[in-house]
N, C-alpha and C positions, 0 to 999 in steps of 0.2 A: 535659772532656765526660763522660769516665766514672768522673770520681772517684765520686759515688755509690752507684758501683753494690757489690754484695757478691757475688760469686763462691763457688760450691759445688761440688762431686763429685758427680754424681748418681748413677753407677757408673762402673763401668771393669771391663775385663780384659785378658788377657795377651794377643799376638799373638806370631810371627814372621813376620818381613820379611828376604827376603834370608840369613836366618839369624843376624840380629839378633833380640834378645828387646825388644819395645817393649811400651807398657801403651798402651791405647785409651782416654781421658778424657771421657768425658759431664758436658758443666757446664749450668750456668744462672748465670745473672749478672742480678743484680733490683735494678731499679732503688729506693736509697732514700730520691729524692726526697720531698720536701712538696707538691707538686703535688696536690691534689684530682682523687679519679676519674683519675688518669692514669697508666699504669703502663707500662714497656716495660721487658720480661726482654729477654735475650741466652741463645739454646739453641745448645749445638754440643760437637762435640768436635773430637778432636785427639791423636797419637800420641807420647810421650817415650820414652825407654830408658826400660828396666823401673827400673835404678839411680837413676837421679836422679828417678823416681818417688817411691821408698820415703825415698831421703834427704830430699826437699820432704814426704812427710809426718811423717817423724821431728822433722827441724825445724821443722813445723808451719805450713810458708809456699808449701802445695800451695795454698790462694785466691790469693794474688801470683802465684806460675806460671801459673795458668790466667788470670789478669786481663792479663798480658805476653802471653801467646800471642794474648789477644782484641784487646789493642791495637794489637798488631805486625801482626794484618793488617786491621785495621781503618785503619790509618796510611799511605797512599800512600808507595812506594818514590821515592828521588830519583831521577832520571834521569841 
């Protein structure tokens, strides 16, 4: 369904929660369908540990992170 799509950062910044350090993620995800005149983005964010923040950019696979998070609740839980 959303293979097409390409996931971005739009910004982000730091919070604490609980006295955990998390990073706050603002994406977009854009459709890159062939479809004419027809476009449907994905806006949202969404909160990780500050760590596996910086690791998922270091190794360079923060678009796969954000594209999991969008699928996992876009994806009905089993009962």
């Amino acid at each position: 369904m959303m293979e097409q799509y390409i996931f971005i950062e739009t910004s982000s910044r730091n919070i604490t929660e609980n006295g955990e350090q998390l990073r706050v993620v603002n994406f977009r995800g854009t459709d890159q369908s062939s479809i004419p005149n027809e476009q449907l983005n994905v806006d949202g964010s969404f909160t990780m540990p500050i760590m596996d923040y910086f690791m998922a950019g270091v190794e360079g696979r923060l678009s796969e992170v954000i594209k999991t998070k969008v699928l996992g609740r876009l994806t009905p839980e089993a009962e």
